[in-house]
C-alpha positions as CSV (number, residue, x, y, z in Angstrom):
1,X,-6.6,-5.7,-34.9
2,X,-4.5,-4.2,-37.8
3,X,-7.7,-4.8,-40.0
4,X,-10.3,-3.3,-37.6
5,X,-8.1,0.2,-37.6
6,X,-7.9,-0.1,-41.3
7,X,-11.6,-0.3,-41.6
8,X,-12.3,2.1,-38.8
9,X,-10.4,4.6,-41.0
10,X,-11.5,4.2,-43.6
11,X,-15.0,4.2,-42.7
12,X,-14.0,7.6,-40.7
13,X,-13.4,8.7,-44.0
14,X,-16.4,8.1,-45.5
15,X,-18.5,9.4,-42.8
16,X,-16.3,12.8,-43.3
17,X,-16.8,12.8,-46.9
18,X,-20.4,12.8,-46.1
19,X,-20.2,14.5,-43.6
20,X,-18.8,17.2,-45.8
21,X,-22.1,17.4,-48.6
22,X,-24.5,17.2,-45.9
23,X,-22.9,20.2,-44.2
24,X,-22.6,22.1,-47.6
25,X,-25.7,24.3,-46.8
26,X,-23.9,25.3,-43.4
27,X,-21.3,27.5,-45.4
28,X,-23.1,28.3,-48.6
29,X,-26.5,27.9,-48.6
30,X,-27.5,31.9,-47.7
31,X,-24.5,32.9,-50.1
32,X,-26.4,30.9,-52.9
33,X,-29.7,31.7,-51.9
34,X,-28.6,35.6,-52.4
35,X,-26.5,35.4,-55.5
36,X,-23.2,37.2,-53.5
37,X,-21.8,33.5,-55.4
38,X,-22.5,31.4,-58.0
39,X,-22.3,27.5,-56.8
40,X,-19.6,26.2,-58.0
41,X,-17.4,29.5,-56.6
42,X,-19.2,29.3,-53.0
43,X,-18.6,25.5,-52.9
44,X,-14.6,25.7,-54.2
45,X,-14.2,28.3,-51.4
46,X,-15.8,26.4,-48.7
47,X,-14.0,23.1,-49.6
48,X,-10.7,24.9,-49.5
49,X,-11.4,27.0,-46.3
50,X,-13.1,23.8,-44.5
51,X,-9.7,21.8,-45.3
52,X,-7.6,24.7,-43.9
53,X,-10.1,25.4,-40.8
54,X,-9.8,21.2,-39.7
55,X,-6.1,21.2,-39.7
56,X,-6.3,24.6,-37.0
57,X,-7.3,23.3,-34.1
58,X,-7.5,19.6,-32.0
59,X,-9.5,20.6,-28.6
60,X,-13.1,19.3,-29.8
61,X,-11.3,15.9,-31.2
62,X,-9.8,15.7,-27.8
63,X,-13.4,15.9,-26.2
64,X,-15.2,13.3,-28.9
65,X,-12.3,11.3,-28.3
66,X,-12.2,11.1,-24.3
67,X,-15.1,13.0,-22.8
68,X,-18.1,10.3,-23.8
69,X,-16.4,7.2,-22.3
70,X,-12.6,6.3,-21.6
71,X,-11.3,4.0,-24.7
72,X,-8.4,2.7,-22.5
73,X,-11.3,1.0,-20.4
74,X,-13.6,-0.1,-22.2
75,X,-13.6,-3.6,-24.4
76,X,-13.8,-3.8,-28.0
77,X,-13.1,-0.3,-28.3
78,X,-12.0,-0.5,-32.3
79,X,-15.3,-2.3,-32.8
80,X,-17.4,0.6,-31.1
81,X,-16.3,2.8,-33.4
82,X,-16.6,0.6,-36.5
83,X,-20.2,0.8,-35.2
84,X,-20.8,4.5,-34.7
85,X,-19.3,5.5,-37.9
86,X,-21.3,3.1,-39.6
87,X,-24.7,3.7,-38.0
88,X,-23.4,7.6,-38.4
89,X,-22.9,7.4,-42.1
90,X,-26.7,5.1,-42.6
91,X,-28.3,8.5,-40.7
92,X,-26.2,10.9,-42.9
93,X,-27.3,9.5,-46.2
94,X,-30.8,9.2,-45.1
95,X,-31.2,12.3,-44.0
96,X,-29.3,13.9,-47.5
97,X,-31.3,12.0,-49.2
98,X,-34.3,13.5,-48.3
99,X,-33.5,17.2,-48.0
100,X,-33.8,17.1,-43.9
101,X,-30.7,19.4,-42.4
102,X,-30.4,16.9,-39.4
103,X,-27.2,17.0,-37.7
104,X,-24.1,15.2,-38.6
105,X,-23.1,16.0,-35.0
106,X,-25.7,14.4,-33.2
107,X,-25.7,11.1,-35.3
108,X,-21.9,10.6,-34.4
109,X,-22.4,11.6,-30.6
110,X,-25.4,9.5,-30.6
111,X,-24.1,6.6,-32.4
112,X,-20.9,6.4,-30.2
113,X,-22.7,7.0,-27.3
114,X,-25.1,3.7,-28.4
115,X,-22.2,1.9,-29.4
116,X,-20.4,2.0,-26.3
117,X,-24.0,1.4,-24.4
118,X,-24.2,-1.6,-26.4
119,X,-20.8,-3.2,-25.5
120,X,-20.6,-1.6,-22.1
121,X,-23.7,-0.5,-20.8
122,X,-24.8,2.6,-19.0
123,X,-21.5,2.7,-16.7
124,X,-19.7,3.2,-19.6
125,X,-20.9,6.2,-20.1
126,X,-19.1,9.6,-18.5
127,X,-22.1,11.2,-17.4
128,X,-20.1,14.6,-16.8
129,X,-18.2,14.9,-20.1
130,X,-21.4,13.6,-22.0
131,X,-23.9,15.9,-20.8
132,X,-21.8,19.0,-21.0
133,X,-21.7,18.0,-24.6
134,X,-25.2,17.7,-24.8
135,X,-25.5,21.1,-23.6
136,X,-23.3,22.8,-25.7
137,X,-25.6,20.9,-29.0
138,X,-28.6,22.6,-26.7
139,X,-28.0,26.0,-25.8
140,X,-26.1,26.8,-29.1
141,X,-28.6,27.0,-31.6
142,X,-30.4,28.9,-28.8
143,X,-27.4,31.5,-28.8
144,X,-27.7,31.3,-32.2
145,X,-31.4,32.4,-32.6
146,X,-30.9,35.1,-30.2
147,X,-27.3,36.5,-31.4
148,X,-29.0,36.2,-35.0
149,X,-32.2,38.2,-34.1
150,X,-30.4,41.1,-32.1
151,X,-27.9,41.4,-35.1
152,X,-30.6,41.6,-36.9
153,X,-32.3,44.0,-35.5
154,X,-29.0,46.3,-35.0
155,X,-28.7,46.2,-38.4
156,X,-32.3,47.1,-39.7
157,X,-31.7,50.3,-37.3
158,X,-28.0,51.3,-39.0
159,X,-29.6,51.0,-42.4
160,X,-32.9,52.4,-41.5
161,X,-32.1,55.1,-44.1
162,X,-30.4,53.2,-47.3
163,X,-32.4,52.1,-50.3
164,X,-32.5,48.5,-50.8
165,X,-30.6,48.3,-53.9
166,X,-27.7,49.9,-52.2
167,X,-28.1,47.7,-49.1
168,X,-28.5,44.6,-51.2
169,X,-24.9,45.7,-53.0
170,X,-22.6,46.2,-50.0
171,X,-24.3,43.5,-47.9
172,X,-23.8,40.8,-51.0
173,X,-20.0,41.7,-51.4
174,X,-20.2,41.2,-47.2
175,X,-21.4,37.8,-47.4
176,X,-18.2,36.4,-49.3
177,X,-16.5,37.6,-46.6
178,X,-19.1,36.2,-44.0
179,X,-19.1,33.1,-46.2
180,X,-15.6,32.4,-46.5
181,X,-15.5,32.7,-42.7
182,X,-18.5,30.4,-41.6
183,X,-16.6,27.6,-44.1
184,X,-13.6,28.5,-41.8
185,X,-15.5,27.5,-38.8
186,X,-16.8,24.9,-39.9
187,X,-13.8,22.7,-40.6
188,X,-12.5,23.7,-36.9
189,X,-15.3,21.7,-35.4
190,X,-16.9,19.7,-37.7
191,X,-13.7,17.8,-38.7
192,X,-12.5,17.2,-35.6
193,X,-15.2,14.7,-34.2
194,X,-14.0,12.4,-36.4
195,X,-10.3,13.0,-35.5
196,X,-11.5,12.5,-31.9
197,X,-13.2,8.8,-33.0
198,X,-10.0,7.8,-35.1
199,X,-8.1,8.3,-31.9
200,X,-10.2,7.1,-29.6
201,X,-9.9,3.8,-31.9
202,X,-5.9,4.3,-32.3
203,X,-6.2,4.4,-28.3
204,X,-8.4,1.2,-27.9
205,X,-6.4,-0.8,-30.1
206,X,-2.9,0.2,-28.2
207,X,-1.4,1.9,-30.8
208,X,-1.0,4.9,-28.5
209,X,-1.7,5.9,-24.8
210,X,-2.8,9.9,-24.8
211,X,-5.6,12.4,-27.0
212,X,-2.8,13.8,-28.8
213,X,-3.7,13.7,-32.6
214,X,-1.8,12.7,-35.2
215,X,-0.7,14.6,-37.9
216,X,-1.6,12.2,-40.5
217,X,-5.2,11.8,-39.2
218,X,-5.4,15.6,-39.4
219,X,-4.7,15.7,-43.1
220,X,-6.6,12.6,-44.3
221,X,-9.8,14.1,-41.9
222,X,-9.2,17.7,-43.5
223,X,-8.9,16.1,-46.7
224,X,-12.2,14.2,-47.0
225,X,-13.9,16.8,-45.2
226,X,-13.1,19.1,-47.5
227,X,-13.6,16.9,-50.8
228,X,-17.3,16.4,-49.2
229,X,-18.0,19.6,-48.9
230,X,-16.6,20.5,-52.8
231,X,-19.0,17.6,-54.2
232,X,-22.0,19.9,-52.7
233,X,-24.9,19.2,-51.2
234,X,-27.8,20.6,-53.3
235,X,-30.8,19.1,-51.6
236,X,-29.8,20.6,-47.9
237,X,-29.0,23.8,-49.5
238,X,-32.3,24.3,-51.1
239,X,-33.9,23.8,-47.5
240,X,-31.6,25.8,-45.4
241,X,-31.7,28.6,-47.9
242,X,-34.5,29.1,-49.1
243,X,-37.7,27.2,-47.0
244,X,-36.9,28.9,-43.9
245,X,-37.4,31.9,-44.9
246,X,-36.6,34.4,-48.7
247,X,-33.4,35.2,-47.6
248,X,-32.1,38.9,-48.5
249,X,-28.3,39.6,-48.3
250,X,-28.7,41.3,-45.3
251,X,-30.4,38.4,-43.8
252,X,-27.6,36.3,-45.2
253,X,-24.6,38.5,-44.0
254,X,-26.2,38.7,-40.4
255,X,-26.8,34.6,-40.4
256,X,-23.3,33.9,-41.6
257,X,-21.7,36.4,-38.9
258,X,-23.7,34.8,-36.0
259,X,-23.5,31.1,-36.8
260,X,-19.7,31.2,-37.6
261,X,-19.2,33.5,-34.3
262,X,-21.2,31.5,-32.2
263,X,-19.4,28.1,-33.6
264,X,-15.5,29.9,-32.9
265,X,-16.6,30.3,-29.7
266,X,-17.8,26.3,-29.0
267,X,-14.2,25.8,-31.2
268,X,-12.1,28.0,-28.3
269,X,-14.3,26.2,-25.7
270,X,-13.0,22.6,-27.2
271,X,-17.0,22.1,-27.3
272,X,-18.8,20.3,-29.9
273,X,-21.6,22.2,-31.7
274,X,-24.0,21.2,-34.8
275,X,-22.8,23.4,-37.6
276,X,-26.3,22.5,-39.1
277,X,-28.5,23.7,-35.7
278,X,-26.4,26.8,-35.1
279,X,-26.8,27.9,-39.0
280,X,-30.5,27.1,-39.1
281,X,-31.2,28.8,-35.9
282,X,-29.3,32.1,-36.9
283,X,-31.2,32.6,-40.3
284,X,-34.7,32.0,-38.3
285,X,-33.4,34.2,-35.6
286,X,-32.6,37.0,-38.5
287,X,-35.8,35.9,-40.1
288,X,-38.1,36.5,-36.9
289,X,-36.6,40.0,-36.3
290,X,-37.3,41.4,-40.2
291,X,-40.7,39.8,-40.4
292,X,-41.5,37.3,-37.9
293,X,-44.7,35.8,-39.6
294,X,-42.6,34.8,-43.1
295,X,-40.5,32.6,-41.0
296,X,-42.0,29.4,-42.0
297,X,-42.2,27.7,-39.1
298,X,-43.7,24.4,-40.3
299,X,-40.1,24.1,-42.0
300,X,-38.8,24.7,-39.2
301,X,-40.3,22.8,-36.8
302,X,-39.7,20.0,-39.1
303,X,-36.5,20.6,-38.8
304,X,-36.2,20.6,-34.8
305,X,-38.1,17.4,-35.0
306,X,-35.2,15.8,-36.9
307,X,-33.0,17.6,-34.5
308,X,-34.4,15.7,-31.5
309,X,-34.4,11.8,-33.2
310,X,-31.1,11.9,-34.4
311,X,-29.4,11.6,-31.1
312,X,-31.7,8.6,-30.2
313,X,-32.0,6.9,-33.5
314,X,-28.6,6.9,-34.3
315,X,-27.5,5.6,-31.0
316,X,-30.2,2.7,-31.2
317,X,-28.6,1.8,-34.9
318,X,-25.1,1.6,-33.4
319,X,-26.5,-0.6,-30.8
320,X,-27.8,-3.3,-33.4
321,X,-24.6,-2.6,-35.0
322,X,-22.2,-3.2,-32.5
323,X,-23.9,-6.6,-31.3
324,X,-23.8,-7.8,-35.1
325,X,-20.4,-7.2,-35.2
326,X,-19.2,-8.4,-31.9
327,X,-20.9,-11.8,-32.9
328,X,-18.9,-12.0,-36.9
């Protein structure tokens, strides 16, 4: 058993470490795209802020951890999540690889929901805590798109009056700030799914009875999270910020405002959200209300596509996983 939680953390580990460059382009890409920062800067700040924002709060690890399916319950608990993070991690590196913003999210909700499908069947499922999850990856990009498009449209009306260059200026220095705070938000919830799976395996394997998280799976989480993140991840942030739509730093302030308000609120609501759907959303929803018909939606629907297959996909890797390794 001792050797299953070593590899279950260690795998955790990874998958946050990738986690981490595939969800750059959540906390830098507009900044980039708009030259408020050079790379390296924006990446150095969001690594830093993403290790502080995943040692903040534990109410989304506590719903990965016991909302999908009970560990204490189920059999071979450990090895389920040797299986998610594994078939989580195969979906992350595919998806980097080719330049597709899918959501790290969705592959370790999926996969862990397949896993534990694949060791316990359906009725191991808890249909209540996992579709409220699912609705809070659903209706948040949808919040997102709307918040985004009505900031957006607030904002065109203020500065009506301003020349460009001078809106360009002030709303450039605004996007560090906007920046800086998105990279916050994302280590609040992004970190802590994989906190939730450590413990859920900590919990399987007996090594403790409640959702409480430990301090030292806080820091090594934060850790690789953050070390992800400062590695960069180029390909994703060429797509989020630039095929979408040109982003201006307007566009870029009003994204980073929405997606990182919209993702404290899931945070405060101890809901999991996709940092990468939320993000997206909010720079089409700012894109649609400056000039809808340069939103380019073939991107985009691309990118929904890959939106709507990870949950599946994963989960049916982690099924093929988890039978492999029950059987070594």
């Amino acid at each position: 058993m001792t050797v299953l939680i070593v590899l279950v953390v260690t795998f955790a580990l990874v998958f946050d470490f990738t986690n981490g460059f595939h969800d750059t382009a959540n906390a830098i890409a507009t900044t980039v795209s708009t030259r408020a920062l050079s790379p390296r800067k924006a990446v150095v700040m969001a690594g830093i802020l993403n290790f502080v924002g995943a040692l903040t709060f534990v109410g989304v690890a506590k719903t990965i951890g016991g909302k999908i399916a009970d560990p204490s319950k189920i059999p071979h608990g450990t090895v389920i999540v040797l299986a998610t993070l594994v078939a989580a991690i195969i979906w992350n590196v595919l998806t980097w690889y080719f330049g597709i913003p899918s959501s790290s999210s969705h592959a370790l909700i999926g996969s862990l929901t397949g896993a534990v499908i694949g060791v316990a069947g359906f009725s191991g499922i808890n249909y209540g805590g996992f579709i409220s999850i699912i609705e809070a990856l659903v209706l948040s990009p949808i919040a997102a798109f709307v918040v985004g498009y009505i900031l957006m449209t607030i904002l065109k009306l203020l500065f009506a009056g301003t020349s460009p260059h001078k809106a360009n200026r002030v709303f450039r220095s605004l996007q560090i700030l906007t920046a800086a705070y998105q990279a916050f938000m994302h280590g609040t919830n992004d970190s802590q799914k994989t906190m939730g799976v450590i413990t859920f395996a900590l919990i399987a394997g007996g090594y403790q009875s409640t959702m409480d998280i430990p301090l030292w799976v806080k820091i090594v989480c934060a850790a690789a999270m953050g070390l992800g993140t400062a590695s960069g991840g180029w390909r994703i942030i060429k797509t989020v910020g630039s095929k979408i739509i040109k982003l201006e730093p307007i566009n870029g302030f009003a994204s980073d405002l929405t997606s990182a308000t919209v993702i404290l609120t899931a945070t405060l609501l101890k809901l999991p959200v996709s940092t990468t759907h939320v993000i997206s959303s909010a720079i089409m929803g700012t894109g649609a209300s400056k000039r809808f018909h340069q939103v380019n939606w073939g991107v985009a629907g691309r990118i929904v596509m890959a939106w709507v297959i990870t949950i599946p996909i994963s989960g049916l890797l982690a099924v093929l996983i988890v039978n492999v390794l029950i059987r070594l």
